[in-house]
Backbone as JSON, one array per atom type, in Angstrom:
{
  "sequence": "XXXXXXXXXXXXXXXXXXXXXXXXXXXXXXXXXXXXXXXXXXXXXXXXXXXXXXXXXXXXXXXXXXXXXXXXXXXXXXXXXXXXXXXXXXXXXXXXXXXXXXXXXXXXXXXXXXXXXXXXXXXXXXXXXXXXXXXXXXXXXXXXXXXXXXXXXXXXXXXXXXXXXXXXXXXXXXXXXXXXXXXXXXXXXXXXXXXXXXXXXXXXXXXXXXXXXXXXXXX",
  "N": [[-8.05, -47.71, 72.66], [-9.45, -46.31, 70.02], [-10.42, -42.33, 70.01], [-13.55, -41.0, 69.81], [-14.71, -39.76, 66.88], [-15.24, -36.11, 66.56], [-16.13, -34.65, 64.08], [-19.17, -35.26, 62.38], [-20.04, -38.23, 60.69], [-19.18, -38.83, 57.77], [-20.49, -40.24, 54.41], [-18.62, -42.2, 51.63], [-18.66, -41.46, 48.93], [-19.78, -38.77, 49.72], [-17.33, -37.42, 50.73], [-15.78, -38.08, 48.49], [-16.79, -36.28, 46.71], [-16.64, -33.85, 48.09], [-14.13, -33.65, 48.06], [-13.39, -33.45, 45.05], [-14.99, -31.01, 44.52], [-13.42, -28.9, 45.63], [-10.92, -29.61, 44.0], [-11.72, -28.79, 41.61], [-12.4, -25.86, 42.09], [-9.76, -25.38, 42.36], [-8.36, -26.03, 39.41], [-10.52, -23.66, 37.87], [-9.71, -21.88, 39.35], [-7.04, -21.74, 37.61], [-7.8, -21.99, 35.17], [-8.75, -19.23, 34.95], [-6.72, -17.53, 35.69], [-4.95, -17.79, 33.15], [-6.4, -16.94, 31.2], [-6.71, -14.36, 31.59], [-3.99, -13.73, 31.88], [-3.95, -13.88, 29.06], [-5.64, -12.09, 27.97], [-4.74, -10.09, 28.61], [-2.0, -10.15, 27.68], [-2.36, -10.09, 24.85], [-3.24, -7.31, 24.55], [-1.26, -6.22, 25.28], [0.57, -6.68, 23.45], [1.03, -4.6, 21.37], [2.89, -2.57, 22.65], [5.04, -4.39, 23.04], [6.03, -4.42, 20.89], [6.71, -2.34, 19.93], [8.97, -1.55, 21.74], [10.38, -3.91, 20.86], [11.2, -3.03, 18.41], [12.42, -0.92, 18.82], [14.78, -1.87, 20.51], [16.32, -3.92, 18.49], [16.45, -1.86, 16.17], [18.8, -0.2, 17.57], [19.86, -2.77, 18.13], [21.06, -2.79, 15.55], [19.77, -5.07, 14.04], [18.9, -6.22, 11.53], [17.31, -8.44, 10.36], [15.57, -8.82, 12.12], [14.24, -5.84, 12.6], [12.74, -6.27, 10.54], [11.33, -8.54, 11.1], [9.59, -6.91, 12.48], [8.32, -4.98, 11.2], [6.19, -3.35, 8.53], [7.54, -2.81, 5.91], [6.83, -1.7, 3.06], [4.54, -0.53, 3.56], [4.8, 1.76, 5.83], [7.1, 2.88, 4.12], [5.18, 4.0, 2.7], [3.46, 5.64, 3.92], [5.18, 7.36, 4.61], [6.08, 9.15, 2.95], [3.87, 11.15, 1.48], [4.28, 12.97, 3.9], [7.11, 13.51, 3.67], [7.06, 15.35, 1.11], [7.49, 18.42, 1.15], [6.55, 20.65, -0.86], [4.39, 20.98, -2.76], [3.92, 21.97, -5.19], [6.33, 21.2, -6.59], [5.68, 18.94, -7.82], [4.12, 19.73, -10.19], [3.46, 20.17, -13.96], [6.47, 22.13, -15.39], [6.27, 25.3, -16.78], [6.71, 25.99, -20.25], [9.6, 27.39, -22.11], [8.35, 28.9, -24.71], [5.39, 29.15, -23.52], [5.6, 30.5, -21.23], [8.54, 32.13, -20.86], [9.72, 33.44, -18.8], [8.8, 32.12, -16.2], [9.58, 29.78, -16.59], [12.65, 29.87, -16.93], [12.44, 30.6, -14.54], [11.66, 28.48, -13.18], [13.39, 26.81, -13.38], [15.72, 27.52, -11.73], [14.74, 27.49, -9.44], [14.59, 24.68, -8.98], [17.26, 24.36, -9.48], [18.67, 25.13, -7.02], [17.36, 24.52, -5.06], [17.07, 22.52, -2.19], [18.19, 19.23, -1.44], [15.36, 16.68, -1.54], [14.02, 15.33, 0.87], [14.68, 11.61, 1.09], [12.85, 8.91, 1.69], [13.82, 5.99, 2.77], [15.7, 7.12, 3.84], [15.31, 7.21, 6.5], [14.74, 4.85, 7.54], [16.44, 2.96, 7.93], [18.28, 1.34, 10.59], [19.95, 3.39, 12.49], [18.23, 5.39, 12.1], [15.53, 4.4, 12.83], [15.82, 3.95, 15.19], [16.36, 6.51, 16.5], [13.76, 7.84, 15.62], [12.32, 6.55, 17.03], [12.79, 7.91, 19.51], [11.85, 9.73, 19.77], [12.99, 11.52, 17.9], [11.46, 12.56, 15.76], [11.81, 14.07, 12.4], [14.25, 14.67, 12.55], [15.54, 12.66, 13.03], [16.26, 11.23, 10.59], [18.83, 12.14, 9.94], [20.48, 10.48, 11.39], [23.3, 8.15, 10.51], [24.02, 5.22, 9.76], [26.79, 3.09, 10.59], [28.33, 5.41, 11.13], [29.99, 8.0, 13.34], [28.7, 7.58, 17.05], [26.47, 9.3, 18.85], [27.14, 11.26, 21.89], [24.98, 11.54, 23.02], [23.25, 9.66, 22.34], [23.28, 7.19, 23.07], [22.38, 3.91, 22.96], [20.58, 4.47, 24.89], [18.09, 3.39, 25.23], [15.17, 5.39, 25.96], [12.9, 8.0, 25.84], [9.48, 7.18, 27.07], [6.78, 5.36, 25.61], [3.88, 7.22, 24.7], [0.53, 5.77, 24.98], [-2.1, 6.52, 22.51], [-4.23, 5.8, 20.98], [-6.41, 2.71, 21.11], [-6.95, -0.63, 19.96], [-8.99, -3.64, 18.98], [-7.6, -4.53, 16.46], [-6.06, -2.42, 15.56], [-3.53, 0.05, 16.93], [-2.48, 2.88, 18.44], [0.14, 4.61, 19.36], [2.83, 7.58, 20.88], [5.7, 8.85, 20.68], [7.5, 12.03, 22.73], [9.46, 14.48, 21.83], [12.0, 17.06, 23.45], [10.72, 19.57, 23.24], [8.12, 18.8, 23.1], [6.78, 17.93, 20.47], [5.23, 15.19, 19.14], [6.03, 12.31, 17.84], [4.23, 9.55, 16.05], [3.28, 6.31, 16.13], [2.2, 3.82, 14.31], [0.6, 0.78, 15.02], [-0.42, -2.85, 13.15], [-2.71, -5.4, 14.2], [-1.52, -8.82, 12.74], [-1.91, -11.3, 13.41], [-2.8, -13.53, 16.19], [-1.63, -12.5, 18.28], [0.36, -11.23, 17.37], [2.17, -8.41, 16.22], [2.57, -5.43, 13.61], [4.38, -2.64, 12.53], [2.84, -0.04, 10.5], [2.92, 2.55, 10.41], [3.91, 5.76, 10.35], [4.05, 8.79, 11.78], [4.92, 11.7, 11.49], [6.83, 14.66, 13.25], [4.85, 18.19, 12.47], [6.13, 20.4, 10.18], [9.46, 21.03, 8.32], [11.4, 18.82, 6.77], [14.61, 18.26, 7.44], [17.33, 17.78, 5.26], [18.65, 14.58, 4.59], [21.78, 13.16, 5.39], [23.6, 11.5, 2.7], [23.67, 7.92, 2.61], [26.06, 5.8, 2.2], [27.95, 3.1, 1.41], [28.35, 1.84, 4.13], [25.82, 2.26, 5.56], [22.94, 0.69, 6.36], [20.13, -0.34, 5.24], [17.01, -1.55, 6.01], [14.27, -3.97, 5.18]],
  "CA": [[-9.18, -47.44, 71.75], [-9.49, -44.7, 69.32], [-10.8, -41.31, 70.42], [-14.52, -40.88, 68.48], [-13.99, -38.26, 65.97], [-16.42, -35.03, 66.98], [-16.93, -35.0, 62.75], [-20.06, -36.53, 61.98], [-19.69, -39.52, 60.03], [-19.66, -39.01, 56.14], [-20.66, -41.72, 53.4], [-17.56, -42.3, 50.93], [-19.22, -40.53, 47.61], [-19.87, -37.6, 50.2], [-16.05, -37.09, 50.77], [-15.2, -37.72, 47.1], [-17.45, -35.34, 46.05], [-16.42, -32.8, 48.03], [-12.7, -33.33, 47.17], [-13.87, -33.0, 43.13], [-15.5, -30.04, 44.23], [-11.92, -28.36, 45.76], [-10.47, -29.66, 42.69], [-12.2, -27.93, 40.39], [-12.26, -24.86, 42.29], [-8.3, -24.9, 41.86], [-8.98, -25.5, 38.32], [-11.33, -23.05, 37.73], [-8.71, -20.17, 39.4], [-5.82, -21.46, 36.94], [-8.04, -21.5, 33.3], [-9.49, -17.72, 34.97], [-5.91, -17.58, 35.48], [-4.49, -18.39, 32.11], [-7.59, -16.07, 30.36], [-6.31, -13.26, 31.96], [-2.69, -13.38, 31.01], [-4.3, -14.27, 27.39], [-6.22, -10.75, 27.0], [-3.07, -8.85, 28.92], [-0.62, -10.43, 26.35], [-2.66, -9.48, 23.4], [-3.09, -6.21, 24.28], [0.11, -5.76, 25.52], [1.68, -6.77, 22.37], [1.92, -3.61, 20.86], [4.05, -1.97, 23.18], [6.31, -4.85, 23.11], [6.28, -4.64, 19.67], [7.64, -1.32, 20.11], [9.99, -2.03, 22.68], [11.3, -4.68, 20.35], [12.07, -2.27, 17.12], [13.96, 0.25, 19.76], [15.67, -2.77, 20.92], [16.36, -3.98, 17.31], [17.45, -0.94, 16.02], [19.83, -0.05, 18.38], [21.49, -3.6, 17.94], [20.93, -2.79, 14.18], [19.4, -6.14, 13.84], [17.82, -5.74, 10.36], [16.38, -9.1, 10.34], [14.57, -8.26, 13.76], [13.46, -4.68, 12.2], [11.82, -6.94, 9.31], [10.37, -9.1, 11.6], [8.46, -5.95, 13.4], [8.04, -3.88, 10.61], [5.86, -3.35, 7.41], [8.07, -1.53, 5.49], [5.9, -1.0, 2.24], [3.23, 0.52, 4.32], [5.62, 2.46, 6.34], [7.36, 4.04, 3.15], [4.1, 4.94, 1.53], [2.98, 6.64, 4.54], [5.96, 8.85, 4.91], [5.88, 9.78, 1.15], [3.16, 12.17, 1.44], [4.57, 13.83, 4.99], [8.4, 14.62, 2.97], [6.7, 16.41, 0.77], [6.65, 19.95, 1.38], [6.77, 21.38, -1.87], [3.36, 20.51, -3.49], [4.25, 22.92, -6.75], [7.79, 20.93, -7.54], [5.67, 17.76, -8.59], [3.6, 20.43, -11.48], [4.69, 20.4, -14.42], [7.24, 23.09, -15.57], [5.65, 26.01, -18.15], [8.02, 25.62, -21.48], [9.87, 28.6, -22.91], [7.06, 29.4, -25.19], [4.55, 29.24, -23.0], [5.77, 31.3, -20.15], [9.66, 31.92, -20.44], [10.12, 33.61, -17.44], [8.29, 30.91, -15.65], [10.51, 28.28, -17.36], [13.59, 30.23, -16.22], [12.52, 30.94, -12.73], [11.6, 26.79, -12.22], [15.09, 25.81, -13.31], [16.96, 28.32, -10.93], [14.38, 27.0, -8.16], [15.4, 23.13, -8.92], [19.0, 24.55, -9.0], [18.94, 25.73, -5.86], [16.27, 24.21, -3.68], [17.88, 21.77, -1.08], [17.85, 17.58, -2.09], [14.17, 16.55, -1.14], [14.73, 13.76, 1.71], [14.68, 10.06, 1.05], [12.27, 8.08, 2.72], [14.34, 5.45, 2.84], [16.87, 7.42, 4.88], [14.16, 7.21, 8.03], [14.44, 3.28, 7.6], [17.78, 2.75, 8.45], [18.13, 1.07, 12.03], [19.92, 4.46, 13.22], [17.25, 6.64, 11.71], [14.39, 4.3, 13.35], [16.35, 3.83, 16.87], [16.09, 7.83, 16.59], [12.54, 7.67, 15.87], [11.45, 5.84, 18.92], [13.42, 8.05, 21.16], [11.12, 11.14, 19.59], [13.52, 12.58, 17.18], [11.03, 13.16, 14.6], [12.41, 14.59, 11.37], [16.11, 14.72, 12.2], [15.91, 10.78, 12.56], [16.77, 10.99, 8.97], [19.92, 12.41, 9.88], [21.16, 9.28, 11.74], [23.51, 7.28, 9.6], [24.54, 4.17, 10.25], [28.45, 3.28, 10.94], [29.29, 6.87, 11.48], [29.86, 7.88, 15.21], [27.19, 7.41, 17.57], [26.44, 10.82, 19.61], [27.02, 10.42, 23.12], [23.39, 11.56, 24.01], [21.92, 8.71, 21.62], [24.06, 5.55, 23.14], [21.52, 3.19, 23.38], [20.38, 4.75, 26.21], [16.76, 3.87, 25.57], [14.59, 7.06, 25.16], [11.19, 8.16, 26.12], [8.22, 5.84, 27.01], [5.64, 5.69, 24.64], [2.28, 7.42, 25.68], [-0.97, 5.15, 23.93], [-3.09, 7.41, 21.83], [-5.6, 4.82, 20.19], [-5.85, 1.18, 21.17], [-8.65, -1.33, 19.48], [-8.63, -5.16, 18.81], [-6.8, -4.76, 15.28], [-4.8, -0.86, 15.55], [-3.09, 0.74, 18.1], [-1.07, 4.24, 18.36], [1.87, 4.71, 20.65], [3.33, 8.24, 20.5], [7.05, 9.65, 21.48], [7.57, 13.83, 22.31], [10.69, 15.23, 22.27], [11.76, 17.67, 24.63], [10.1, 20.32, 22.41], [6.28, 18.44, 22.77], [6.56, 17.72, 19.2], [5.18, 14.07, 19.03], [5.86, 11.01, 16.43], [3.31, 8.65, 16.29], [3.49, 4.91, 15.65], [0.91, 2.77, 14.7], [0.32, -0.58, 15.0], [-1.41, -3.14, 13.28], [-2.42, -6.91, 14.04], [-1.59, -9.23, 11.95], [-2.19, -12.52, 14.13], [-4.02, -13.5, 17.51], [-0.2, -12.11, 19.05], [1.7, -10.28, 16.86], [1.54, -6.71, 15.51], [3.77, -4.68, 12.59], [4.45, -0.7, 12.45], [2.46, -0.3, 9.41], [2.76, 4.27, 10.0], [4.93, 6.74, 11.24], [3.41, 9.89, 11.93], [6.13, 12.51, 11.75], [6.09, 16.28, 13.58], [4.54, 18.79, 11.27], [7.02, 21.03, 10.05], [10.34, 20.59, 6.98], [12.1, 17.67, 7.17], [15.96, 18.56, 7.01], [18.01, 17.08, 4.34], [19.38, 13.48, 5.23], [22.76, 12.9, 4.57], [23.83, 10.43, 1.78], [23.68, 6.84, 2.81], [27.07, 5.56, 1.98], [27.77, 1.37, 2.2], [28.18, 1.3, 6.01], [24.35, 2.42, 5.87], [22.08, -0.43, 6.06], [18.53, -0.34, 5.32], [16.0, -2.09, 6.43], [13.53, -4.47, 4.49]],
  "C": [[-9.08, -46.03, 71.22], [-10.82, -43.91, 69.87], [-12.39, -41.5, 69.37], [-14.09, -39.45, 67.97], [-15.62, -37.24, 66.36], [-16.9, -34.38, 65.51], [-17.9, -35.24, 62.63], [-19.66, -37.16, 60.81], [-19.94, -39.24, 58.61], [-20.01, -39.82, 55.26], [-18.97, -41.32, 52.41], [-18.05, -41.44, 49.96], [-19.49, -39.04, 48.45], [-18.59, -36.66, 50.38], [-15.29, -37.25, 49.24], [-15.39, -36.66, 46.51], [-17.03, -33.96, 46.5], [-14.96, -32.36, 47.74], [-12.67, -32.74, 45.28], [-14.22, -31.36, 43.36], [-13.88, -28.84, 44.6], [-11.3, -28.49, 44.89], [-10.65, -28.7, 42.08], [-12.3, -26.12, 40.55], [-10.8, -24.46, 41.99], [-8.02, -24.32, 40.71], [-9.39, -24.53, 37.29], [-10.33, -21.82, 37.85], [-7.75, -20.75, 38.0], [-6.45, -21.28, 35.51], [-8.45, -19.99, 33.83], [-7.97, -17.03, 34.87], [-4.9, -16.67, 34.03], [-5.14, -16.92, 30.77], [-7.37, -14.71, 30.81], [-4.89, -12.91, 31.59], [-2.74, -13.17, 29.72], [-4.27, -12.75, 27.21], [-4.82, -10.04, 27.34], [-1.97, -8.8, 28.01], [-0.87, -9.46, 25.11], [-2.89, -8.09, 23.56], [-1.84, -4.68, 25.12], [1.58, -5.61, 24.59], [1.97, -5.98, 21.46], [2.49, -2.56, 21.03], [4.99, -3.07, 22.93], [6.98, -5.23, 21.96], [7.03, -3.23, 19.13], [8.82, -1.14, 20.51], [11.05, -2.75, 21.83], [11.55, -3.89, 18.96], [13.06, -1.17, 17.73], [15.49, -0.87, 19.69], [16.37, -3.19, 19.78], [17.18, -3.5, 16.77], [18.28, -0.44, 16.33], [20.74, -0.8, 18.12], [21.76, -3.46, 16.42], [20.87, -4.17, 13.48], [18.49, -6.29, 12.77], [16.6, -6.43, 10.27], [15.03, -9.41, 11.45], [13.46, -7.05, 13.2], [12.44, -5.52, 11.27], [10.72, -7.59, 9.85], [8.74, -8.08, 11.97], [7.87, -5.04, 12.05], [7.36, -4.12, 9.09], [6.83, -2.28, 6.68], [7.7, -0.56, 4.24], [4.92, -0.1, 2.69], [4.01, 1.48, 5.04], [5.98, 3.47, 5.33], [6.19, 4.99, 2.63], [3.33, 5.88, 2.94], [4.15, 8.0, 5.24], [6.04, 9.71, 3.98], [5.31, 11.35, 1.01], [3.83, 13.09, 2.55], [6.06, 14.86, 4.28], [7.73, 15.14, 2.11], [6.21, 17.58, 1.1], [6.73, 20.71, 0.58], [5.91, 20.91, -2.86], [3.77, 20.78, -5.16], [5.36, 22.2, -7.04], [6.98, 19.59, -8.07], [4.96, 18.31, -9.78], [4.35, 20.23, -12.75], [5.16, 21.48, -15.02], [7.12, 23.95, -16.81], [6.85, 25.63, -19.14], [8.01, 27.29, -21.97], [9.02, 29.3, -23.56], [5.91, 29.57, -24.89], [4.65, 30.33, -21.52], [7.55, 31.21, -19.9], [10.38, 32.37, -19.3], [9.79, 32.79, -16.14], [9.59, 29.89, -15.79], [11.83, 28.82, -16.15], [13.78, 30.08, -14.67], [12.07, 29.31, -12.22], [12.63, 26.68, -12.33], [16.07, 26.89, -12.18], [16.51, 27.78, -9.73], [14.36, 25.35, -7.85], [16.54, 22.84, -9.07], [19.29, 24.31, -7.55], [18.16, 25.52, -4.85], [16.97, 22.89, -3.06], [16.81, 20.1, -1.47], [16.62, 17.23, -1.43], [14.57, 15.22, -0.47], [14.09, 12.13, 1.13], [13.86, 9.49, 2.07], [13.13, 6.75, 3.09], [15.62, 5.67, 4.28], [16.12, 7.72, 6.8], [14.09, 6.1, 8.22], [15.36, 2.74, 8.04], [17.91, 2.31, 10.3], [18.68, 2.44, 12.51], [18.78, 5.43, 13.19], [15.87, 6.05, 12.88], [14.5, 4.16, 14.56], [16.1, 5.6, 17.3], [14.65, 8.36, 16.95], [11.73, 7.51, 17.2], [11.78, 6.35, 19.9], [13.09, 9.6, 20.98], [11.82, 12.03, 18.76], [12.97, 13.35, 15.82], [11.59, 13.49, 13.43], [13.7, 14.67, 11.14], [16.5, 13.74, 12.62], [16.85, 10.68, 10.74], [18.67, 11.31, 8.92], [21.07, 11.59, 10.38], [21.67, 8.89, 10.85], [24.25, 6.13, 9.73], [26.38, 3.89, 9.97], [28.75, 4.63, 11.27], [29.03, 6.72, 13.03], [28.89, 8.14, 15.83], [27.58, 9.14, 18.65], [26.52, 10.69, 21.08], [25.34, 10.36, 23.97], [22.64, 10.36, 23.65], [23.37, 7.12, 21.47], [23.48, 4.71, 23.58], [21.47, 3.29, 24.79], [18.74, 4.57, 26.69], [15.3, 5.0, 25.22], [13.15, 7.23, 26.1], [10.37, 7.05, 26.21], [7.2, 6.14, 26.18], [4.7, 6.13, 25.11], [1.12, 6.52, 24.28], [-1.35, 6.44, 23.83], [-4.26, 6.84, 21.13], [-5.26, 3.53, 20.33], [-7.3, 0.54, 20.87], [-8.01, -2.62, 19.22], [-7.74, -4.89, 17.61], [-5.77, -3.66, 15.12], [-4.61, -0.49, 16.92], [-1.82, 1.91, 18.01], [-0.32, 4.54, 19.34], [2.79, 6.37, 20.11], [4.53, 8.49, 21.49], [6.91, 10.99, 21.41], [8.99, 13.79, 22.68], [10.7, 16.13, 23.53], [10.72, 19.34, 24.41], [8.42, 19.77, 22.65], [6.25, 17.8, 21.08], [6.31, 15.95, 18.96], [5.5, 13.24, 17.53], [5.11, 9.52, 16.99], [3.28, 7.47, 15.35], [2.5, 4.23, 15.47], [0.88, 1.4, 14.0], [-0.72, -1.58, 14.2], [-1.07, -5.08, 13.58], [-2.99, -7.81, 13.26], [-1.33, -10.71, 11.78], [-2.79, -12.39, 15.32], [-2.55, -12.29, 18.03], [0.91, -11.18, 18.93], [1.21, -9.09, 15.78], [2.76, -6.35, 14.71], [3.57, -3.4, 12.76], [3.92, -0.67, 11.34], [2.15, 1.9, 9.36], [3.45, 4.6, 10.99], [4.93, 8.23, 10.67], [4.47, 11.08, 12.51], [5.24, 14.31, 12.34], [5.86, 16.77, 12.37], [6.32, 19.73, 11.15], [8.18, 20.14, 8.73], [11.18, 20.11, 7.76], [13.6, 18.26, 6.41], [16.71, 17.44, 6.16], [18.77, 16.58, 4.83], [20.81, 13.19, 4.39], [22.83, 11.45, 3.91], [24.45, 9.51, 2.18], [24.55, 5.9, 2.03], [26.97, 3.73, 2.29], [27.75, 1.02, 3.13], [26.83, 1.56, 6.54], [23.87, 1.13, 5.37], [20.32, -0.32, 6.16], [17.61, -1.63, 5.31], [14.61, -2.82, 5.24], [13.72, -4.47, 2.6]]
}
């Protein structure tokens, strides 16, 4: 004869019910689960949206850079930063109006050094530079020529956040100097974010050398 069970005796709907209820507690952890990886993703996605234009640029994966990158918004916000010579967009007194003027602009658009190319900051070397804090002498990267041994896809600096919100987010690199460049993000789905600015150190941007056919630009 069987042992009596020291249980008390349950009804059937009493033991279903409390199996449903274990159920649902499982349940319950995997959608709390699920809702927690959700927000972490999304506001994780624009570091890894960073991560992935280092990565990118490095392999000089253009159609990768395109993916990550606005590049209209990008150009037009470097536009204003290469300019450091407010007075060369004026325009230029005329002989009769001031000929020593006249004279002294054309000797100083002789002789003033090629005003940089935004373009030449777009270039997968220039923006693999970028991300690894080179600020201003990114421009000087040029693609096919020889890689430097310090800058062999070795990576670079971690980004520090500087502004993070549901739709923008800023991510800055410093050199070894402190001199930060600042990236910012925007989104432009539940998941996915573009570089839509690139916030260069203050200071004159050195003249990028001339982007020859083994240079490839971006967008």
């Amino acid at each position: 004869m069987n042992a009596p069970s020291e249980e008390p005796h349950q009804p059937v709907w009493a033991r279903n019910q409390k199996r449903r209820r274990g159920g649902g507690g499982l349940l319950g952890k995997l959608i709390a689960f699920i809702v927690l990886m959700a927000v972490f993703i999304f506001f994780a996605a624009p570091a890894v949206a960073f991560f992935g234009i280092r990565s990118a640029a490095e392999a000089s994966d253009v159609a990768g850079l395109t993916r990550l990158i606005d590049y209209p918004a990008v150009r037009q916000s470097l536009r204003p930063q290469l300019d450091g010579n407010p007075a060369a967009s004026a325009p230029a007194p005329t002989f009769m109006e001031d000929p020593i003027g006249a004279v002294r602009r054309q000797f100083e658009q002789a002789t003033a050094p090629r005003a940089p190319d935004v373009d030449a900051y777009l270039t997968p070397a220039a923006i693999a530079a970028l991300t690894r804090g080179e600020g201003r002498y990114a421009s000087q990267h040029v693609d096919g020529g020889l890689p430097s041994p310090d800058n062999t896809n070795t990576g670079g600096p971690l980004p520090k956040p500087v502004y993070w919100s549901i739709n923008r987010a800023r991510m800055s690199v410093a050199d070894e100097g402190g001199s930060e460049t600042v990236f910012t993000f925007e989104r432009k789905g539940p998941f996915e974010w573009k570089l839509v600015h690139i916030g260069l150190p203050d200071g004159a941007a050195p003249a990028a050398p001339v982007v020859g056919q083994s240079g490839r630009k971006g967008g």
